[in-house]
Structures are given as C-alpha cells and as structure tokens.
C-alpha positions as CSV (number, residue, x, y, z in Angstrom):
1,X,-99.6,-24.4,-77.8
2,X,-99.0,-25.3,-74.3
3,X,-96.0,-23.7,-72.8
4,X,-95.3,-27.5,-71.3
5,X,-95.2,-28.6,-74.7
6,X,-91.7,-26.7,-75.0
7,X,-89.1,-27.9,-73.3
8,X,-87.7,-30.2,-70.8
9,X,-87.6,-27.8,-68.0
10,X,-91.1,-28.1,-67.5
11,X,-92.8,-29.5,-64.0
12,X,-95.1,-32.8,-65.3
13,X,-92.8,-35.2,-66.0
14,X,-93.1,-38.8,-67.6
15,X,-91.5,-41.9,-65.6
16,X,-88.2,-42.0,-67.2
17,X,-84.4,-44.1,-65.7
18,X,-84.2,-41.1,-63.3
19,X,-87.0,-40.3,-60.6
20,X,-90.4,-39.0,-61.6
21,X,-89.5,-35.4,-61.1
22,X,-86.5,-35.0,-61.5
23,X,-85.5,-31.6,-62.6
24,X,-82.8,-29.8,-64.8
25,X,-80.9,-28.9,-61.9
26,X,-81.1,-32.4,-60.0
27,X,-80.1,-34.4,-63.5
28,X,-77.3,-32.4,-64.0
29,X,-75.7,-32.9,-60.5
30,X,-76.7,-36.6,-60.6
31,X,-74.6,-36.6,-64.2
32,X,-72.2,-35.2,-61.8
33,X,-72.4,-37.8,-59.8
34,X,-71.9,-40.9,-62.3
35,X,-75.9,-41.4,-62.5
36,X,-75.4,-39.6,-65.7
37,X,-73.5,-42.4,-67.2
38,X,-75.9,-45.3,-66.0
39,X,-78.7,-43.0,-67.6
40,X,-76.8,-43.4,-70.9
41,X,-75.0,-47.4,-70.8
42,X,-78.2,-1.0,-85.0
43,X,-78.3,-2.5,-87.7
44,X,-75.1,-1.7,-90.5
45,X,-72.1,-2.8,-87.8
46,X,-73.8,-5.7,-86.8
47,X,-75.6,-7.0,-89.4
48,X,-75.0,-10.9,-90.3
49,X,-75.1,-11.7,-93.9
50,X,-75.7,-15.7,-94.8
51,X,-72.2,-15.1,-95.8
52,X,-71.1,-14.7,-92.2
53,X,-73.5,-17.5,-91.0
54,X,-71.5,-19.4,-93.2
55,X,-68.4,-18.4,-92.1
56,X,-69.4,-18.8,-88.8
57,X,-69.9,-22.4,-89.3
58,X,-66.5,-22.7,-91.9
59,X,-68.9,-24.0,-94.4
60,X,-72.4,-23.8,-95.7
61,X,-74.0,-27.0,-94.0
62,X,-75.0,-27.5,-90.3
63,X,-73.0,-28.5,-87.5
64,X,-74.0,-31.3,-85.3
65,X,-73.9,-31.1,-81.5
66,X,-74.9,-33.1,-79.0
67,X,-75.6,-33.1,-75.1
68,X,-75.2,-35.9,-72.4
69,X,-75.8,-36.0,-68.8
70,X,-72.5,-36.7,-67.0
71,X,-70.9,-33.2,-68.6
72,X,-69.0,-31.4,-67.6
73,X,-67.5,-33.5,-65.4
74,X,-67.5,-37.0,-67.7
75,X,-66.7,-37.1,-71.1
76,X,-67.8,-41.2,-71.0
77,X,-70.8,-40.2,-72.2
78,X,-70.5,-38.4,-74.8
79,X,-67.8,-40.6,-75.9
80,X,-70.6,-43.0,-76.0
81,X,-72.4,-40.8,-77.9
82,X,-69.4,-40.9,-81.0
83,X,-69.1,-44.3,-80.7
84,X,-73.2,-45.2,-80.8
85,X,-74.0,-42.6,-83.8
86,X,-70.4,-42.8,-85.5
87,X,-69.7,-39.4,-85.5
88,X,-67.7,-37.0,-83.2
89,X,-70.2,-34.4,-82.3
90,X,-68.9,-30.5,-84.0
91,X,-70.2,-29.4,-80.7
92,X,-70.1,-30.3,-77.0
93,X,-72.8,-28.5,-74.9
94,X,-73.2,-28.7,-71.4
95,X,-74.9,-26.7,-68.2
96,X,-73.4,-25.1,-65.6
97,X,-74.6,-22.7,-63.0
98,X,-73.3,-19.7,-61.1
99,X,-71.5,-22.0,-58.3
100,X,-69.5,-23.6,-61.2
101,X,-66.3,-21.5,-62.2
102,X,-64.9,-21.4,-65.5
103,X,-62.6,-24.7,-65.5
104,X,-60.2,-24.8,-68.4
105,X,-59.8,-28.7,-68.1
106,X,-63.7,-29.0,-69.4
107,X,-62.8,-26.8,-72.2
108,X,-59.9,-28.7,-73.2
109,X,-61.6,-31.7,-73.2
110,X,-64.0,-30.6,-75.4
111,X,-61.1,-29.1,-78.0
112,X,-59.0,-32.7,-77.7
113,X,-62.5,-34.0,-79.3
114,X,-62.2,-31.4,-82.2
115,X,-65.2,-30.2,-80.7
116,X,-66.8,-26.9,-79.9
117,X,-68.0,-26.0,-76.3
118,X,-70.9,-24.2,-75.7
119,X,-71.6,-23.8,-72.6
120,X,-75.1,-22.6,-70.7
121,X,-74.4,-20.1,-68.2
122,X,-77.3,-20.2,-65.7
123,X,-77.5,-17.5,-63.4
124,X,-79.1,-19.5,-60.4
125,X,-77.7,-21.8,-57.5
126,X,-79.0,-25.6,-58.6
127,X,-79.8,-26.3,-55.3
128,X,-82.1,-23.8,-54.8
129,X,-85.8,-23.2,-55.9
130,X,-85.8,-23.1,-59.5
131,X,-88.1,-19.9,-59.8
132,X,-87.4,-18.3,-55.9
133,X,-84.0,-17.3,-55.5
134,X,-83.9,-13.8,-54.7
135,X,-80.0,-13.8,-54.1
136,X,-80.0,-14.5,-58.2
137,X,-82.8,-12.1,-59.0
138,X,-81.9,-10.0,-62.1
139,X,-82.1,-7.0,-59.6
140,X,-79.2,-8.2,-57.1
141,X,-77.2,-9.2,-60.4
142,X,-77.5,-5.4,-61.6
143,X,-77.0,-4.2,-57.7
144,X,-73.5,-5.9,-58.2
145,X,-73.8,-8.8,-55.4
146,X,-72.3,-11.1,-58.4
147,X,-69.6,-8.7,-60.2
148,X,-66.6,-10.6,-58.3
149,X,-67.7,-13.9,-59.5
150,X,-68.6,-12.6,-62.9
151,X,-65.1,-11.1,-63.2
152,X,-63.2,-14.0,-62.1
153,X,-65.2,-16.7,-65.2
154,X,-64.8,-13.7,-67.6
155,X,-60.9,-13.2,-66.9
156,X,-60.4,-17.4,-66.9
157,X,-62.1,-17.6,-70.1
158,X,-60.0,-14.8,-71.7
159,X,-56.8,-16.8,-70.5
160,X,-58.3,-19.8,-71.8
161,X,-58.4,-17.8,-75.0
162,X,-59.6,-20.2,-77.3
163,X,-63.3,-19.7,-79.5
164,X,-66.4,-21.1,-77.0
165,X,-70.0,-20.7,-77.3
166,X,-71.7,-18.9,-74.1
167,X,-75.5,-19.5,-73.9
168,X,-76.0,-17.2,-71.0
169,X,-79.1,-17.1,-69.4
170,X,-81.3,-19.1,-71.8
171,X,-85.2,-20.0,-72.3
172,X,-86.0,-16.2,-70.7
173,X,-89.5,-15.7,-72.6
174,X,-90.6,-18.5,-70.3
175,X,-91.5,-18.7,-66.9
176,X,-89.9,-21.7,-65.0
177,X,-86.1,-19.8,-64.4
178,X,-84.6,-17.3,-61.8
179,X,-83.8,-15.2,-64.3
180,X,-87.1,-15.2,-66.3
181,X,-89.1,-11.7,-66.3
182,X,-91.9,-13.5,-65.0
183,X,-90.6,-14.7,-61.7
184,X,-88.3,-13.8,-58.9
185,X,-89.1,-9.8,-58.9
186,X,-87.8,-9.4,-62.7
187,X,-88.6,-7.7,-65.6
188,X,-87.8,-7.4,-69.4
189,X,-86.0,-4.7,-69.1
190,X,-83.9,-6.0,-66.1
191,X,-82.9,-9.3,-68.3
192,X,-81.9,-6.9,-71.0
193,X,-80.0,-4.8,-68.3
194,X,-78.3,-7.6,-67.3
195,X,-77.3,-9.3,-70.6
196,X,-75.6,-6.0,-71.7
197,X,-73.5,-5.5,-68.4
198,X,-72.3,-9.0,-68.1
199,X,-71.6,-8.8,-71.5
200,X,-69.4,-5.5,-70.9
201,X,-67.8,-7.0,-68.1
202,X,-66.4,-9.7,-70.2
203,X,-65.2,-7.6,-72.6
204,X,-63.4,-5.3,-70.4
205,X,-61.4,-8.4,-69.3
206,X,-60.4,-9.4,-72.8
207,X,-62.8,-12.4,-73.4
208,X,-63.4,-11.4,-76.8
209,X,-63.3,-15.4,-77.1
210,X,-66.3,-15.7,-75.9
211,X,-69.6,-16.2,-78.5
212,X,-72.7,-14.9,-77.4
213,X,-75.8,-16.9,-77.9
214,X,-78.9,-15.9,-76.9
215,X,-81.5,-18.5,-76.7
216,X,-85.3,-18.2,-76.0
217,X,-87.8,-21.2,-75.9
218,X,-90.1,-21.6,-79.3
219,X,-93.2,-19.1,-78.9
220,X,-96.1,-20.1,-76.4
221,X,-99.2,-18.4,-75.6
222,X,-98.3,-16.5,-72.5
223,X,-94.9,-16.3,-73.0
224,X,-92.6,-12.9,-73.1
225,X,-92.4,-11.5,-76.7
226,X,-88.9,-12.0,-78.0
227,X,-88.5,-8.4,-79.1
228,X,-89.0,-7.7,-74.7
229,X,-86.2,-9.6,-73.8
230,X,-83.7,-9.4,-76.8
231,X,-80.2,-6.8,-75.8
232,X,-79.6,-6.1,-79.3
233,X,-77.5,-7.3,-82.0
234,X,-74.1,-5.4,-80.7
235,X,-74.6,-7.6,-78.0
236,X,-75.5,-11.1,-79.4
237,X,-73.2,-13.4,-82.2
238,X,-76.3,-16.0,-82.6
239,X,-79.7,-16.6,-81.6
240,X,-81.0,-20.2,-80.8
241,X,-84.6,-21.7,-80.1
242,X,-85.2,-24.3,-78.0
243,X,-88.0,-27.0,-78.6
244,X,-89.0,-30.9,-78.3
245,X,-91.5,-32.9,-79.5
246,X,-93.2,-34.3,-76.7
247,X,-95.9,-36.5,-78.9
248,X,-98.8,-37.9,-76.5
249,X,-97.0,-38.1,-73.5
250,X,-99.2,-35.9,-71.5
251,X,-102.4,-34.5,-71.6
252,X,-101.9,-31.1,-73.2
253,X,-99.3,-32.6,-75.3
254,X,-99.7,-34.1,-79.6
255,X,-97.0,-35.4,-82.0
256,X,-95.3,-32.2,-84.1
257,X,-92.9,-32.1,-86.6
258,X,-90.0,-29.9,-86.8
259,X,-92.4,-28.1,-88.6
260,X,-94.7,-27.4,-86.2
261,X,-92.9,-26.9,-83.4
262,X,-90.0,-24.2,-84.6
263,X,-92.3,-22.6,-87.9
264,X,-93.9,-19.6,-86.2
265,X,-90.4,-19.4,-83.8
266,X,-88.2,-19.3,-86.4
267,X,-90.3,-16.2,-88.6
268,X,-90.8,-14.1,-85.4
269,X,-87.0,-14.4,-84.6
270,X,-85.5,-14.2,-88.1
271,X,-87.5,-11.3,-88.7
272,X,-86.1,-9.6,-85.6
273,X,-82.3,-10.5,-86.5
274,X,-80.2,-11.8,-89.1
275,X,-77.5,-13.3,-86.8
276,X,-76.9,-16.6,-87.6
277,X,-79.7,-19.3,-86.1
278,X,-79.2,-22.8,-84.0
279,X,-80.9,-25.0,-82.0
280,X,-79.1,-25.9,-79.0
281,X,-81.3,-28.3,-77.7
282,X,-84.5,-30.9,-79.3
283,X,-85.1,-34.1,-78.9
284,X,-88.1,-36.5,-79.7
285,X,-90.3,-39.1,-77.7
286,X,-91.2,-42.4,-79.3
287,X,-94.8,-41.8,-78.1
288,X,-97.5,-41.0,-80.2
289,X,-95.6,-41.5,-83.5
290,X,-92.5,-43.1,-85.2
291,X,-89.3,-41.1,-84.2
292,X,-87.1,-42.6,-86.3
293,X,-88.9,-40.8,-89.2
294,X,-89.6,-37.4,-87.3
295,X,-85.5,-37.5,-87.1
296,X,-85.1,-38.1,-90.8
297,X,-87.6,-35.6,-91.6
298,X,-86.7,-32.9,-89.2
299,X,-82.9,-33.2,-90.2
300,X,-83.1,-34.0,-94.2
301,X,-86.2,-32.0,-94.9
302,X,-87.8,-29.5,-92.5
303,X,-85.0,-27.7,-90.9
304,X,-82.2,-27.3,-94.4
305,X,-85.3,-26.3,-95.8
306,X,-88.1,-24.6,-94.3
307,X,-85.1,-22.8,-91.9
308,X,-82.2,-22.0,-93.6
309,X,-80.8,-19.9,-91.5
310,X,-79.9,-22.7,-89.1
311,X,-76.1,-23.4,-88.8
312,X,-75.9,-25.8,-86.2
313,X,-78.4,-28.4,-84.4
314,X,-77.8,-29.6,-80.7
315,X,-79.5,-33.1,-80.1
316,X,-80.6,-33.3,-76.3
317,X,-79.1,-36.9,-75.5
318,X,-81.1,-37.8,-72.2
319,X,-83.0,-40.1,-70.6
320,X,-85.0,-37.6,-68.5
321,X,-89.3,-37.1,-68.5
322,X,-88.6,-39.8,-71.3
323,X,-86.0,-41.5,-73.5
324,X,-84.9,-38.5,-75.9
325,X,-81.4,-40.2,-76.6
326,X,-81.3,-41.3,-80.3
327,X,-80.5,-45.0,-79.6
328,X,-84.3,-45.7,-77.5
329,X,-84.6,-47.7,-80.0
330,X,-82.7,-49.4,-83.2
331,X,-84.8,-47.9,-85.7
332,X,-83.9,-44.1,-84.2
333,X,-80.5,-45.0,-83.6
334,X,-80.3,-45.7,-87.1
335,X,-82.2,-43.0,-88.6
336,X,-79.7,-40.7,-86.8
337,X,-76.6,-42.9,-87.8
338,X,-77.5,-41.7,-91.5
339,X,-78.4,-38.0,-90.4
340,X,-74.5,-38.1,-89.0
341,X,-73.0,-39.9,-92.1
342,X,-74.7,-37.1,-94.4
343,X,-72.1,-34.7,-95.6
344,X,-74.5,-31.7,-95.0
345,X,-73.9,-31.6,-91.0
346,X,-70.1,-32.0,-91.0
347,X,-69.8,-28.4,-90.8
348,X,-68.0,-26.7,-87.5
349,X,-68.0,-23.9,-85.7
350,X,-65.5,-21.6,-85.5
C-alpha cells in the first residue's frame, strides 16, 4: 500500500471546489474564512475492558461524528450536515493548530448541539511549511520554547471543565507533519517524550477533562511502527486510525473496502492496546466504484463486525482532493441517511 493511499494530507491532489493543492492547513483557514461554507452549500491500572469501551460510549453501539470545513469558527456547516443526513452528529471534530488558544465559545457550541468535541491539537503554525518548522520541532517542544502556551490551553480547558476529546498530535507513523519522527529533526522517542510531558502538564493544571486520543494513520510500507511512537496506556483514553478510500483517483491508488483499508491497522493496534478504538476521520470517492454501497457496507457490515472494538466513527465531510461529503451524490446521501437512522450509531460519548 502506498502511503498516499492513506489520508487526505497527502501532496497529489485531485481537482476538487478548492484549488488543486490545496493543503490541510490552507482548507482549514479558508473554512475560516467562509470558503468553508461555499465548499459545503502497565497493563492492570490501565487496562480497558469492552465493558469500559462501552461505557465510554454510554452504550454498546457506535457514535457518529462528523467533520466540516468552516469549524471551529462556523457551525453553518455542520448544521448543514444535521439537516442533509437527519441526524445531529454525537460528535463535532475540528482542527486547530498551536496559534489557536483554547476558546470556550467553540466548545459550547458544540455542547448546545448535544454534541461531543474532539478536537485535533496540531503542534505546527499553519502558515508555515508543513514538514520544516524547526520552531515546532519535537526537540524545541521538549526544550520548553512552548510550555507558556501549553499551560495557558491546559488551564482554559480545566475551567471549561466539561468532557472533550483531544487528538493531540495525530497521523505521527507518517511522514507529511512537524511533528512526525521522520521530519523536522525528530525521532520516536522524542514524539513519545513529548506526548507524556504535555500530557503531565495538563494534568498538573487540573484538566482531568480532557480525553486523550492518540491517532496514527492505517499501516503503510515505510511508515513508523506503531509500538515506536505509542506513550503508553497511562497516557492514552483511546486510540484512533485514520484512513480513506481513494478508489482510482490517482495512479498508485484502487477502490478498498473498509476492509481493506483498516484490517491489518486495526490487528496491529488492538493487539498493542485494549483502550477503546475510533476512527476520527474516512471518507470515500465516487471514483472507481459505487460509494453509496462502500458506505452501507463499511458501516452495517465491515466495521460492527470485522472491528468491534470501534466505539465511534468520524465521517470526513469535505470537498477537498475530491468530493468526500456524503451528499456528492443522491444515492450516497441516501445510503448514509439510513446509516444515521440505524439505532446502532446513536450511541455518545461521554
């Protein structure tokens, strides 16, 4: 499998609403911008039963999240979102970087939708080189040049004090992030480093609030092992994968099912852990198959299934390398209508 296969992040990108190549970090800040919303019109203290997962979800089925472009700073579309599919997401997940404080008023938001934040925490300045940024490196973060501005979001979220979901520093087996061992100057051992201290600095303000989810991409050939870059289950509350179905948009690039895309993923990481599992973001393409069926299938037979440990599935709601939102075209949008009228994903997180 081609690590471009994996995510969204990646740098050959199909013509979508937004330019060519646009990136992560330019989408986000044109969300920001309103162009978001045109885009849319160890192992006995901390082990994790499937009795916890459940409780961790209030139930035993699957919560439902979604992401859309103009959040944090719009909820239109994800209020489009509810209205399109029917359903209020159980989760609300946007991005934001290390220039972006904690803001209370995005939490609330979410929690006047009866919704869950979860929020990724990129350590990175968006307008900056995605994989140069030696100010961010994992080495200046240990050195301490970030400890005021880590200490400020950690003792904001503890006054916030309600439950959120932080996925800090996510998709770090890969190589297209500051903070990826890979690139920048950094190694595993400095990503574990840093996971751990950032983690202690938010307890030692009191943001016990706070739910740790640590999120790699799904397994590539030249990617960092999982077990390199993982700081240990007193320091994580889930794990996540991250993974999309790119069908024959590109050249490296074929149509996989849920299946085929999270199998080998999901063994290596549920063999390393038994916290509780999500996927905070996957999407589909239209091309090279018939995405209204990969939805039905991925949501009704592959994932409850063949991964049972998963307690809560994040739909990437874009229209970004290409249209990944659910309504690209009436068939989709229907086949995901049904996914959020089934009883199995209205579960929550709590």
């Amino acid at each position: 499998m081609s690590k471009a296969q994996i995510s969204h992040s990646t740098r050959g990108y199909s013509p979508g609403i937004l330019d060519r190549r646009i990136s992560r970090r330019d989408f986000l800040k044109a969300g920001g911008a309103g162009l978001g919303a045109m885009a849319l019109s160890t192992i006995l203290p901390n082990f994790v039963t499937d009795q916890k997962a459940e409780a961790a979800t209030g139930s035993s089925g699957i919560a439902l999240g979604a992401f859309a472009p103009s959040l944090p700073w719009s909820f239109e579309d994800i209020d489009n979102f509810s209205t399109l599919t029917g359903h209020n997401p159980a989760i609300i997940h946007w991005f934001q970087d290390w220039t972006m404080d904690f803001d209370p008023d995005y939490m609330n938001q979410a929690a006047l939708r009866k919704a869950m934040p979860l929020v990724s925490w990129e350590p990175w300045d968006w307008n900056g080189d995605r994989t140069n940024q030696p100010e961010y490196s994992l080495r200046a973060i240990l050195r301490g040049d970030h400890d005021a501005y880590i200490r400020r979001w950690a003792r904001a979220a503890a006054a916030w004090g309600r439950p959120f979901y932080l996925r800090f520093a996510a998709e770090m087996n890969a190589d297209w992030d500051t903070w990826s061992p890979q690139v920048n100057g950094n190694t595993s051992s400095e990503y574990i480093a840093v996971w751990r201290k950032v983690h202690r600095m938010f307890r030692r303000a009191g943001a016990t609030n706070a739910r740790w989810v640590w999120c790699p991409v799904v397994y590539y050939k030249g990617s960092t092992p999982f077990k390199a870059v993982y700081p240990g289950d007193a320091y994580v509350d889930w794990v996540g994968l991250d993974g999309y179905n790119w069908g024959n948009l590109q050249s490296w690039s074929h149509w996989q099912s849920a299946g085929d895309i999270f199998g080998q993923s999901y063994r290596m990481l549920t063999r390393m852990t038994r916290k509780p599992v999500m996927i905070p973001e996957v999407a589909s393409t239209e091309h090279g198959g018939n995405k209204a069926r990969w939805i039905l299938d991925a949501f009704l037979r592959e994932i409850p299934y063949k991964f049972p440990r998963v307690k809560a599935i994040v739909w990437f709601d874009a229209d970004k390398e290409t249209d990944w939102r659910v309504n690209s075209s009436s068939p989709s949008l229907s086949a995901y209508r049904k996914i959020a009228a089934n009883r199995r994903f209205r579960a929550h997180l709590t």
